[in-house]
C-alpha positions in Angstrom: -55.1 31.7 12.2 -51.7 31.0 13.5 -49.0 29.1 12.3 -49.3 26.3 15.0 -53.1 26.1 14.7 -53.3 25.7 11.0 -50.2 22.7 11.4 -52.2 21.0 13.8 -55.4 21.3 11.2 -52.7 19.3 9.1 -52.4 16.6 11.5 -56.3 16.3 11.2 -56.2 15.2 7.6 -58.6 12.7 7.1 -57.1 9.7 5.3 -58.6 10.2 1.8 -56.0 13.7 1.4 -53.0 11.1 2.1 -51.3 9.2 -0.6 -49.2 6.7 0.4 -47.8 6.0 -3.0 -47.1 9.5 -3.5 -45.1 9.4 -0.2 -43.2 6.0 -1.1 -42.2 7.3 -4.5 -40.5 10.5 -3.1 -38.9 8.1 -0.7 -37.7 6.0 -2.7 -36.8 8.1 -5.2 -35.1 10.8 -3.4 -33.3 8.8 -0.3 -30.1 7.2 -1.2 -29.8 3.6 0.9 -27.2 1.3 1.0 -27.8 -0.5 -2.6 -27.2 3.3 -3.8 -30.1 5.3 -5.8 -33.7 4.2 -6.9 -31.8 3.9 -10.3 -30.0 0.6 -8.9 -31.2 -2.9 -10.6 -33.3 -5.1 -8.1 -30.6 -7.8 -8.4 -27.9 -7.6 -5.6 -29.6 -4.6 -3.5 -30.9 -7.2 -0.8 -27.0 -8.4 -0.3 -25.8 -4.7 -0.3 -28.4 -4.2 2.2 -27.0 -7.0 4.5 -23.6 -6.2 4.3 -24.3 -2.5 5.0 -26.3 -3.5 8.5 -23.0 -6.2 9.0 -21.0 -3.2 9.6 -23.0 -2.1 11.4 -21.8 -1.5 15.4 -24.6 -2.6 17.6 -24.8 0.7 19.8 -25.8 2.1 16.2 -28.7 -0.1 16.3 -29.6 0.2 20.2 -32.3 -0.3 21.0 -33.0 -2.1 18.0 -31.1 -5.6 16.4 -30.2 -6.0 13.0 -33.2 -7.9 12.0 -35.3 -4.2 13.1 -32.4 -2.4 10.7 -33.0 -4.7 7.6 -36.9 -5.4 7.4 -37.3 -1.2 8.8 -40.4 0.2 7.2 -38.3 2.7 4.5 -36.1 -0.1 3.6 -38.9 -2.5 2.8 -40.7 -0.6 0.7 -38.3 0.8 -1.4 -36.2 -2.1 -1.5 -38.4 -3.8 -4.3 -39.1 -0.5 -5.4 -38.9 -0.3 -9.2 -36.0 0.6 -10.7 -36.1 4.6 -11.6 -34.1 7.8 -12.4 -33.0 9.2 -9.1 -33.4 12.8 -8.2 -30.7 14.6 -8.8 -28.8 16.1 -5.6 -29.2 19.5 -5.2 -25.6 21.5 -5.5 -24.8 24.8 -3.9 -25.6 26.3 -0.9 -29.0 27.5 1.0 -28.2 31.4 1.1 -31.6 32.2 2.8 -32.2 31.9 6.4 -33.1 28.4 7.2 -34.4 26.6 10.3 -33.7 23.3 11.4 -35.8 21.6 13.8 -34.6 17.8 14.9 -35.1 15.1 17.8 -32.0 13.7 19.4 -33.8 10.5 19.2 -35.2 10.8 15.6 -34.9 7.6 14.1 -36.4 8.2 10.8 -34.2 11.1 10.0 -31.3 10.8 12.5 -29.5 13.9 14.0 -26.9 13.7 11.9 -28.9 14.4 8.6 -29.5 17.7 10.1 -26.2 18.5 10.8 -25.2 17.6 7.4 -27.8 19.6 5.9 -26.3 22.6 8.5 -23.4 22.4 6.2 -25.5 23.9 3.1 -26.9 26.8 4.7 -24.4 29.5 5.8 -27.8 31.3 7.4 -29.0 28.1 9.1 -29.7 27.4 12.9 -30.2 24.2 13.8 -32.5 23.7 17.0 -32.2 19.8 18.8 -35.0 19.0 20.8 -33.9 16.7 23.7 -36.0 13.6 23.7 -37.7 13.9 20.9 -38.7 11.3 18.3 -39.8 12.6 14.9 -42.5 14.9 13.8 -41.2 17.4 16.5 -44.0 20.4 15.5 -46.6 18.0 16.5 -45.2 15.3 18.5 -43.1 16.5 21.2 -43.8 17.1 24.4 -41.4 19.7 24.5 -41.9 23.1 23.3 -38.2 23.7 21.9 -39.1 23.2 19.0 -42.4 25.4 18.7 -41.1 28.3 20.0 -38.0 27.8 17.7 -39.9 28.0 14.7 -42.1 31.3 16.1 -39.2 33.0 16.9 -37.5 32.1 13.2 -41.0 33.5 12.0 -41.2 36.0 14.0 -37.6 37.5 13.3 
């Protein structure tokens, strides 16, 4: 079976392999917003929150407003998230060849993420796909992506 035809079996999941808590805990516990870690108290993240999307410029919300950028999905659920050890950031470099795949219209983990994570691995290629949201593999209507990632396997 190829690569592509066993990800799209993943897409086919039926709902009882998903765990939604599972996914919110390793959001929450592993992104850092703008209260800090999942290791911040409850009290005073909501006005850290609003002052972070104050700053905010409104092209870095377009086409959303700020009221889109405070209630978004990741931010409400891991805003009354339980206060919890965070993961701790990973140090060093990635010395083995890496592939990055990202959409330049990615909203859930923006372009810039990727380049930042570029930065760690001396052996990395990053690969934009123009027009593309997230879940790039499956979503896209592109193909920049797919053939990026059998090429990179292919080697």
């Amino acid at each position: 079976m190829s690569f592509l035809q066993q990800a799209h079996q993943f897409q086919a999941a039926p709902p009882q392999f998903l765990d939604q808590g599972l996914h919110a805990s390793a959001l929450c516990a592993d992104w850092r917003y703008p209260w800090g870690t999942s290791a911040a108290p409850l009290v005073g993240r909501r006005a850290k929150l609003l002052r972070a999307v104050a700053r905010l410029k409104q092209r870095d919300l377009f086409p959303y407003d700020r009221q889109t950028a405070l209630d978004n999905g990741f931010i409400g659920q891991c805003l009354p998230w339980s206060p919890t050890p965070p993961t701790p950031l990973a140090t060093g470099k990635i010395t083995v060849p890496t592939l990055l795949i990202n959409g330049d219209h990615d909203l859930s983990t923006p372009l810039e993420w990727a380049r930042q994570e570029l930065k760690l691995a001396p052996r990395g290629k990053l690969v934009v796909v123009p027009g593309a949201g997230h879940s790039v593999q499956s979503r896209a209507t592109s193909d920049v992506g797919r053939q990026a990632v059998a090429a990179f396997l292919l080697g």
